[in-house]
C-alpha positions as a LaTeX table, in Angstrom:
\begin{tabular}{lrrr}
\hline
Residue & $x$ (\AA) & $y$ (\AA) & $z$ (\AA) \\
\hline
Unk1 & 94.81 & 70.75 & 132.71 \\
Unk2 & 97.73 & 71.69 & 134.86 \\
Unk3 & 97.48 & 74.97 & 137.42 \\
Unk4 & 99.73 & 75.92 & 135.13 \\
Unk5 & 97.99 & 76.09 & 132.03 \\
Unk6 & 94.74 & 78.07 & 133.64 \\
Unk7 & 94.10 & 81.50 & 134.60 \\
Unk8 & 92.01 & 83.00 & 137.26 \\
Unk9 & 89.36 & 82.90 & 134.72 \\
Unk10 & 90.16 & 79.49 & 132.76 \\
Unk11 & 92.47 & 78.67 & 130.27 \\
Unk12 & 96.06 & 80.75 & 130.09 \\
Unk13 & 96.17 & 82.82 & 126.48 \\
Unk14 & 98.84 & 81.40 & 124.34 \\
Unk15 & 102.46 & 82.84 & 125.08 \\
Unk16 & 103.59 & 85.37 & 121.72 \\
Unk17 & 107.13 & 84.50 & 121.38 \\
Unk18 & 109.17 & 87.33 & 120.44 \\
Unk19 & 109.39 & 88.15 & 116.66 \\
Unk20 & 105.47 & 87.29 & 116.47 \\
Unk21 & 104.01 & 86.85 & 113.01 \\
Unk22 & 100.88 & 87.70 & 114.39 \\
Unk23 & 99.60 & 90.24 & 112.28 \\
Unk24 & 98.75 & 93.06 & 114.99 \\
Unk25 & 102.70 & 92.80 & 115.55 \\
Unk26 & 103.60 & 93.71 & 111.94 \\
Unk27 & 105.19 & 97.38 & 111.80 \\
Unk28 & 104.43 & 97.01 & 107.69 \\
Unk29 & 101.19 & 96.21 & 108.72 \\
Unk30 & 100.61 & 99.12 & 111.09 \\
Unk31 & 102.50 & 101.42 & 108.04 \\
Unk32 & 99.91 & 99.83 & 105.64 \\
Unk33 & 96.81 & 100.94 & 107.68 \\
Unk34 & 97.88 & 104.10 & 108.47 \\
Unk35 & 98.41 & 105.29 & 104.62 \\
Unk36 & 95.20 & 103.73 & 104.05 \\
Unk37 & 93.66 & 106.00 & 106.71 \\
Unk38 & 95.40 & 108.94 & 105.63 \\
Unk39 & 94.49 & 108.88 & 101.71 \\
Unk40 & 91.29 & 107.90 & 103.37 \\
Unk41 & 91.42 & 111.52 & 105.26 \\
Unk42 & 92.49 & 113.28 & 101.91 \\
Unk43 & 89.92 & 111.64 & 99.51 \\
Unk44 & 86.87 & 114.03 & 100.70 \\
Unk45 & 89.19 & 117.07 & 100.36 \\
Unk46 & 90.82 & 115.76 & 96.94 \\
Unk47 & 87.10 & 114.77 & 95.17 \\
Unk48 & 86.51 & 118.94 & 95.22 \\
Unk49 & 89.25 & 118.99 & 92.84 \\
Unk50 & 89.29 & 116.09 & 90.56 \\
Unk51 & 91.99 & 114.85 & 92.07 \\
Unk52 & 93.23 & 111.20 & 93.40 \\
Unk53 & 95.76 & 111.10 & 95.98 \\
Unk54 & 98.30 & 109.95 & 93.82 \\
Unk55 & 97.89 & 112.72 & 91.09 \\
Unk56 & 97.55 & 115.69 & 94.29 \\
Unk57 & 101.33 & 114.41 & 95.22 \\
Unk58 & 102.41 & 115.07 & 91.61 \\
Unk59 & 100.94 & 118.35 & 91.74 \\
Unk60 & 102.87 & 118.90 & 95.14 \\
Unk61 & 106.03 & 118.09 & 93.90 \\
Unk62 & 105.16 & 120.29 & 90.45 \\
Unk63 & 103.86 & 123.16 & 92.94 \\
Unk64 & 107.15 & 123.43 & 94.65 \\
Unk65 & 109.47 & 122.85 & 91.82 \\
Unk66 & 107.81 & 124.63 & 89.13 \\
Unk67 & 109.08 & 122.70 & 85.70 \\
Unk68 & 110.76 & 119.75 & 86.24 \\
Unk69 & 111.94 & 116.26 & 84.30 \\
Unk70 & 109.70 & 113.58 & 84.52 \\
Unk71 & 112.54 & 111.35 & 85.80 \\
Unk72 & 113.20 & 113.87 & 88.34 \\
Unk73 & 109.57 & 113.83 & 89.76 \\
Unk74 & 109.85 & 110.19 & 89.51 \\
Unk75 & 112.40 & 110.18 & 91.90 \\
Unk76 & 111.11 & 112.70 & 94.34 \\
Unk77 & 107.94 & 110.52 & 94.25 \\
Unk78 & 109.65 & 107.40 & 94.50 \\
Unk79 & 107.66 & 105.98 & 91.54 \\
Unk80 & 109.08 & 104.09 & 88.40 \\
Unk81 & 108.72 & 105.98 & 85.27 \\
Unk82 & 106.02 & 103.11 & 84.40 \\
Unk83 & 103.29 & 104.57 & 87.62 \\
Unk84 & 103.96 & 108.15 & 86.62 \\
Unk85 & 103.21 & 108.44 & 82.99 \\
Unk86 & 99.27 & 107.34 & 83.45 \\
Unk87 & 99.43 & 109.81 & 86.04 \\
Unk88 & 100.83 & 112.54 & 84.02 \\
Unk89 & 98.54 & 111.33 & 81.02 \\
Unk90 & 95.24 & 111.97 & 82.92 \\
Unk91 & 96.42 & 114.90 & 84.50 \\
Unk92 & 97.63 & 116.92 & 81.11 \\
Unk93 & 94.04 & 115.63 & 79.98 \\
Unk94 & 92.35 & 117.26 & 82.71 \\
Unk95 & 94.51 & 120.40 & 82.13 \\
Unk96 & 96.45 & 120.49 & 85.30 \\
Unk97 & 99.43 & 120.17 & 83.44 \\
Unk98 & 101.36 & 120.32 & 79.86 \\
Unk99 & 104.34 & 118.24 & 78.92 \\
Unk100 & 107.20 & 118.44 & 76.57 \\
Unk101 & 110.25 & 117.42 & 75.03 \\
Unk102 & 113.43 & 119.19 & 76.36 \\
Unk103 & 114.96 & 121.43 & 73.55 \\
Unk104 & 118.51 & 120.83 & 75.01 \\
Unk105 & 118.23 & 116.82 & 75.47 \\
Unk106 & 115.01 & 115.23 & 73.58 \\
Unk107 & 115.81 & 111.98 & 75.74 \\
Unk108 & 114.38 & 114.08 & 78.41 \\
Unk109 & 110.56 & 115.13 & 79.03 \\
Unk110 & 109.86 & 118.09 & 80.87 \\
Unk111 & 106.71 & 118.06 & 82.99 \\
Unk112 & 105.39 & 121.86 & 84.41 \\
Unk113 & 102.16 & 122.73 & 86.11 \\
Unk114 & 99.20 & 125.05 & 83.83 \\
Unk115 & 98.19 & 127.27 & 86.50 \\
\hline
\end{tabular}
């Protein structure tokens, strides 16, 4: 080995060449951890009411709209129509919520909160 290639304290750590792949340097990754930390955070608070995170951010969005379109919550949620309806489906079960088909456009499902 070189002077070069050692340190004060033996060999030189490898040189991270910008754009690392490493995956400390990942901003998803970083994004990925902190959501799980966060649901993490809410899952004591959310178990008191029966509730997983994704169904409390349904009820959010039902809380501060009142009746709404299931497409419409979709969207706010930025879920396909495909991750909302089991979410919907357990939560009219449980009573949080009732559905039913628009009397102006029965294309259309509207989605409002019980209580």
């Amino acid at each position: 080995m070189t002077n070069e290639e050692t340190g004060p304290g033996g060999p030189a750590a490898p040189e991270v060449p910008a754009g690392s792949l490493l995956l400390d340097d990942q901003l998803c990754f970083a994004l990925y951890a902190a959501q799980r930390a966060l649901t993490a955070a809410y899952r004591p608070l959310l178990e008191d009411l029966g509730l997983t995170y994704p169904q409390y951010l349904v009820m959010l969005v039902l809380w501060e709209r009142g009746e709404t379109t299931v497409k419409d919550l979709a969207g706010a949620l930025r879920l396909d129509y495909g991750t909302v309806s089991p979410l919907l489906k357990r939560l009219e079960s449980a009573g949080l919520l009732r559905r039913e088909r628009s009397a102006r456009d029965e294309r259309s499902v509207l989605v409002a909160p019980t209580g």
